[in-house]
N, C-alpha and C positions, 0 to 999 in steps of 0.2 A: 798532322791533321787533327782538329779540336772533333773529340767525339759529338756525333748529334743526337740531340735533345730526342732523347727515345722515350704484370699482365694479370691480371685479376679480371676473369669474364665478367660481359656486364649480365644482369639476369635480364629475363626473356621481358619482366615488363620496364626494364631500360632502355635495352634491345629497340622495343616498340615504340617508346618516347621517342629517343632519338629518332627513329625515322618518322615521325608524325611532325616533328618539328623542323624536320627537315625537309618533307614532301616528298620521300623516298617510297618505291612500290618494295612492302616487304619480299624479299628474297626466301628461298627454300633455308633454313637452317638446321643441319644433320645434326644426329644425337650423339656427340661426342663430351667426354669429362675431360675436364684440364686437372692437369696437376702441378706445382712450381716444385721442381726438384733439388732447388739446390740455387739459394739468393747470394750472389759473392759482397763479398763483406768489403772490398779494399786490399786488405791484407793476403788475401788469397786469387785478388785478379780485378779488376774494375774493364766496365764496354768492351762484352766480347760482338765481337763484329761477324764471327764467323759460325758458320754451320757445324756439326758436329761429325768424329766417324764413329764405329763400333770397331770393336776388335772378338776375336771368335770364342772368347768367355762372358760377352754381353757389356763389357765394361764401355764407355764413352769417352771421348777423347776429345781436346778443343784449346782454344786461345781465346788472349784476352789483351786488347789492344792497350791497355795502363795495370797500373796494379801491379802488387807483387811486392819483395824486398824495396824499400828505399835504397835508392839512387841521388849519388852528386850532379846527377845532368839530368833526371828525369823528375825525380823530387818523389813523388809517393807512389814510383813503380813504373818501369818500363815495359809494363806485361809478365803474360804468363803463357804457360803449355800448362793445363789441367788434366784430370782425369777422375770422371764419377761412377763408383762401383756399385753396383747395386746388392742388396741383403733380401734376406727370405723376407722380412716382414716391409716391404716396399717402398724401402727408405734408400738410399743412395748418400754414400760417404764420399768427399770431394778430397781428391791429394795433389798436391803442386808437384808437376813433376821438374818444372823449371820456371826461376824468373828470372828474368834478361835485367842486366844491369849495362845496357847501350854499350858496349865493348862487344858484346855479342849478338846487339839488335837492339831493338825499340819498336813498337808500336805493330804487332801480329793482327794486322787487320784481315788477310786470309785462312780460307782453311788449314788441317792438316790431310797430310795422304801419309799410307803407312805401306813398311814392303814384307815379303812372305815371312821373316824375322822378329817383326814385331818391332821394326825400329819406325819413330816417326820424323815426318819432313816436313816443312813449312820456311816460309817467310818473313822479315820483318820489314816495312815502309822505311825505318831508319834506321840509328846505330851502324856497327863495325867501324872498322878502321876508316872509311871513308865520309862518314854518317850516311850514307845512300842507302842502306838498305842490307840485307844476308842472306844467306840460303840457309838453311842448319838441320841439321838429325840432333834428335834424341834418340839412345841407344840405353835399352831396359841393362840392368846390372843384377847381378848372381844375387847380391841382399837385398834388394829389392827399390835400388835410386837409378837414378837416370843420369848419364853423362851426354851432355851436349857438342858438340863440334863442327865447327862453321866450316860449308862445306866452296860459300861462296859470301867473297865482300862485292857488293855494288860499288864501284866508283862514280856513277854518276855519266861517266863518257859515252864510250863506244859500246861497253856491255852494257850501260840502261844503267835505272837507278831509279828508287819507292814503289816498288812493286806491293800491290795492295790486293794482289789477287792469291789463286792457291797453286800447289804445282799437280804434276799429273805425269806419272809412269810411262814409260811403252815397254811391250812385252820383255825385249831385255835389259831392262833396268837404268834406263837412263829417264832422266827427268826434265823436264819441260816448263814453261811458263812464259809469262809478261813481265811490262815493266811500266810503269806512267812516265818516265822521264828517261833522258841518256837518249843512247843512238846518236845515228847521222842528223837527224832534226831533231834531240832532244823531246821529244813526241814520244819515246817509251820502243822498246825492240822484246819480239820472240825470241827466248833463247832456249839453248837444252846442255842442261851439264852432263857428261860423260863421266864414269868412275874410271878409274883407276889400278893396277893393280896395287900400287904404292898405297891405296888409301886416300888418295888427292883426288879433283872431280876438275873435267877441263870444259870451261863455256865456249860453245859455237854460237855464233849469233843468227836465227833463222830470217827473220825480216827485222829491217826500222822503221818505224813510223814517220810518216808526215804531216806535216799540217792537212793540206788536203783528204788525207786518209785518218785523221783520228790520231786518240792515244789508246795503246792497245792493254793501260798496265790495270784495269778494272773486274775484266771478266774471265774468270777461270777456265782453260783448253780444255776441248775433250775427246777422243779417237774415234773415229771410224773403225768398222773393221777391216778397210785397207789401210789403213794407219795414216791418214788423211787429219790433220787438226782444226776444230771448229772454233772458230771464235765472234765476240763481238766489238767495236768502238763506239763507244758516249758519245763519240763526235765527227766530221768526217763523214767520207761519204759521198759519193754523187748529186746529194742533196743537203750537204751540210748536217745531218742532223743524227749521226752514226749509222752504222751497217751490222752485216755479219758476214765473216769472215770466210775462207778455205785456204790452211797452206797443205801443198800438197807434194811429196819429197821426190824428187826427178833422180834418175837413173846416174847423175855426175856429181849428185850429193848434194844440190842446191834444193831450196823450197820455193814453191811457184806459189803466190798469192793470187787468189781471185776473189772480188768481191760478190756475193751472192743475191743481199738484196742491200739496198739503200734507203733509209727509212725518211717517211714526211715527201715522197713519191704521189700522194694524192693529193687534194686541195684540205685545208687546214692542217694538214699531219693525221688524217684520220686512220690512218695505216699505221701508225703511232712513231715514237721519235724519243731518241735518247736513250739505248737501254743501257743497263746499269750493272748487268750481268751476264754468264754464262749463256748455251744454250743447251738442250737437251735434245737427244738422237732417238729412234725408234729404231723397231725393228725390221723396216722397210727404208732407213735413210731417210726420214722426214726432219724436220729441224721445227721444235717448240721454245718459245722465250718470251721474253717481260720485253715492255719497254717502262721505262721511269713515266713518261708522259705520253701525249698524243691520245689520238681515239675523241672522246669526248673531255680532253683536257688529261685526265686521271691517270691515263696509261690505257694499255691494252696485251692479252695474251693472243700471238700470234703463231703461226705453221706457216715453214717454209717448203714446199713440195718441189723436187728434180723432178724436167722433165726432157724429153727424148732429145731435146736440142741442145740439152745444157745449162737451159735459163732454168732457174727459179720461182714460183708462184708463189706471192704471200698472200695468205687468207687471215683476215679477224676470228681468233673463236670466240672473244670477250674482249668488251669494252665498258670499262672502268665509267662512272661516272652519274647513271641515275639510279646503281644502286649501291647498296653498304660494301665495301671496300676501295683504296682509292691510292694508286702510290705503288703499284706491284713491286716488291726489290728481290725477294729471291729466287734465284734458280729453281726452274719448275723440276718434281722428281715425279714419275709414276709411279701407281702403287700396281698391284699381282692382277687388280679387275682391268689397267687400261686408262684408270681416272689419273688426271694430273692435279699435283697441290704444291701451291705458292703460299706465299705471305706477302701482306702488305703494310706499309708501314704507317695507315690510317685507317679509319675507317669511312670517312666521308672525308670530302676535301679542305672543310677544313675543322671536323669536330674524330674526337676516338684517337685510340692509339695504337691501330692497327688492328690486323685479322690476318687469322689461318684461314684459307679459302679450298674448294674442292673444284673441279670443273671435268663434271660427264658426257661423255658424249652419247649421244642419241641415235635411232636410225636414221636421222634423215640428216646427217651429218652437223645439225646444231650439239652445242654443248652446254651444258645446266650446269647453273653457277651455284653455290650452298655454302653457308659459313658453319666451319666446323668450330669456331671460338672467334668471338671479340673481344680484344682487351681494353680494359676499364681507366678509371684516373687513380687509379689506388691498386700498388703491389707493381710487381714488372709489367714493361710495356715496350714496344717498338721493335717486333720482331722484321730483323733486316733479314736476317740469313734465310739459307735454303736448310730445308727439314727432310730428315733422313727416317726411314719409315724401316721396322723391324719384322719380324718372321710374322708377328702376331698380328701388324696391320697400325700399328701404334705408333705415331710421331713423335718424333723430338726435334727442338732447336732452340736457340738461343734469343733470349730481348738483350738488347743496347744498354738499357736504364731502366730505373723503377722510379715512380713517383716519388718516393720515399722510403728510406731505411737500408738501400741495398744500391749495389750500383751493376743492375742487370743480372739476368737469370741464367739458369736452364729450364726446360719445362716438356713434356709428356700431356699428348692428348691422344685418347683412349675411345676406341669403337664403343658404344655400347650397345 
């Protein structure tokens, strides 16, 4: 997959320009500080694609879909597994903790997830033995390096194959995920590797994909607290144009899929259409998420509500498109008030290079849209990922690219 063409805030009377030029109604913008934490150089990783995690001494964790040691099949880096530790005086030191030289992967365009040990797991789109793609752990070492070990090769077939998404735990340790490709219709298949007591991990395959239903290898799973998995398809669909998902595990060991809602169900797609990612659960089993497009063109952030019959309600909270941000791409996360925050990968449809976005809700069940940063044409830009927020209230996530001199961030915006 060729990275795309992906943050230096613009200031408040750029901010203004642009929407003057654009005929845009200026929008609420919160008092938040940006900070770039840490610009990868090449050598240490190039386009990370993914979000970030924390581990429970503050340190951040992440991938980088190129970069890294030279490679005879990848040429200036197959990627990387990072790690940025932070110091008293607020500077953050970045350590490689692996790069994939395609025998054990190529191209980490997903997250990581890590388990009570401290060891980390992620994916890669290609490489291994088959080029299809890996499962793999990082496991921390007594002197202080990381030894890698592939826990799964994608062949491409029946078990799937470029899975470009992240994986995801259930309470007893077995792991989960997608796949873009492979299966019965080569449409991408749910699997869940199982460990081992040898050490080994064995794939079940939960569903395959179809043409009619999408490919599922995009959007990262996530649980219920019945142990229910949520997902979404780019494509597919009762109206062709993606859905979101439910498998839900039957008593004989099989997984029942049911589709929930089907998106571009209204006249233009104003209910939106395409999403591109995950979606996120509440604490009452509500379903929130992006789509790529729909709404007024731009995308739109939606809620799916159960109700007593089974069906699903989809409500608009935002729609993308007469004002500043345009393009939603990551995974919405709440923060400790109830507010939800995304990123988009513009800022107007077709000027800007994205925004971190805020979205409150009100009493009378609307929700207020507010940019907590724009990024500019100069320094990192095109934040895809989903932003993971801390004890303090403080985001972090990754850009794609920078204008110039770096090839994508990490970065830190700060309440103030």
């Amino acid at each position: 997959m060729p990275h795309r063409k992906s943050l230096v805030g613009l200031s408040t009377a750029v901010f203004l320009a642009v929407l003057a030029m654009t005929g845009l109604t200026p929008v609420a913008r919160a008092q938040f500080s940006y900070k770039t934490l840490h610009e990868f150089t090449g050598q240490d990783g190039k386009y990370p694609w993914s979000g970030l995690i924390f581990d429970a001494a503050g340190n951040l964790y992440g991938t980088t879909s190129e970069g890294g040691k030279t490679s005879p099949i990848c040429g200036l880096g197959c990627g990387t597994v990072f790690r940025l530790t932070p110091a008293k005086d607020g500077k953050w030191t970045e350590t490689v903790l692996h790069s994939f030289d395609y025998t054990d992967g190529d191209g980490a365009f997903g997250g990581l997830v890590s388990d009570a040990a401290g060891n980390l797991y992620g994916m890669t789109s290609y490489g291994g033995v088959s080029f299809s793609g890996v499962v793999f752990k990082l496991a921390p070492n007594s002197e202080g390096t990381w030894s890698e070990s592939v826990l799964h090769n994608f062949t491409g077939g029946a078990d799937g194959g470029t899975p470009e998404a992240g994986l995801v735990f259930d309470a007893t340790g077995n792991l989960y995920g997608t796949t873009g490709s492979g299966g019965s219709s080569n449409f991408g298949v749910v699997f869940k590797l199982s460990p081992n007591s040898t050490g080994t991990w064995t794939e079940s395959i939960l569903y395959s994909f179809t043409r009619g239903n999408g490919s599922g290898g995009i959007a990262t799973l996530v649980f219920d607290r019945a142990g229910n998995l949520y997902g979404t398809t780019s494509t597919g669909g009762p109206h062709g144009k993606g859905s979101v998902y439910k498998l839900a595990p039957m008593a004989n060991g099989t997984w029942k899929r049911t589709v929930l809602y089907g998106f571009c169900a209204l006249k233009y797609c104003t209910d939106g259409r395409n999403p591109e990612t995950g979606v996120t659960l509440d604490a009452a089993g509500n379903i929130y998420g992006v789509t790529a497009e729909g709404g007024r063109h731009f995308g739109v952030v939606f809620k799916l509500t159960p109700g007593s019959d089974g069906d699903w309600a989809e409500s608009v909270l935002y729609t993308f498109g007469d004002n500043p941000g345009a393009f939603p791409w990551g995974t919405l996360v709440f923060d400790a008030a109830g507010n939800l925050w995304g990123t988009t990968k513009n800022f107007t449809a077709s000027k800007g290079f994205g925004t971190v976005y805020k979205l409150t809700p009100n009493s009378d069940g609307s929700w207020a849209h507010s940019i907590a940063h724009a990024f500019g044409d100069q320094g990192p830009r095109y934040p895809y990922a989903n932003l993971v927020i801390d004890k303090a209230g403080n985001l972090y996530s990754t850009t794609e690219d920078c204008a110039s001199g770096c090839f994508g961030a990490v970065f830190k915006i700060e309440p103030q």
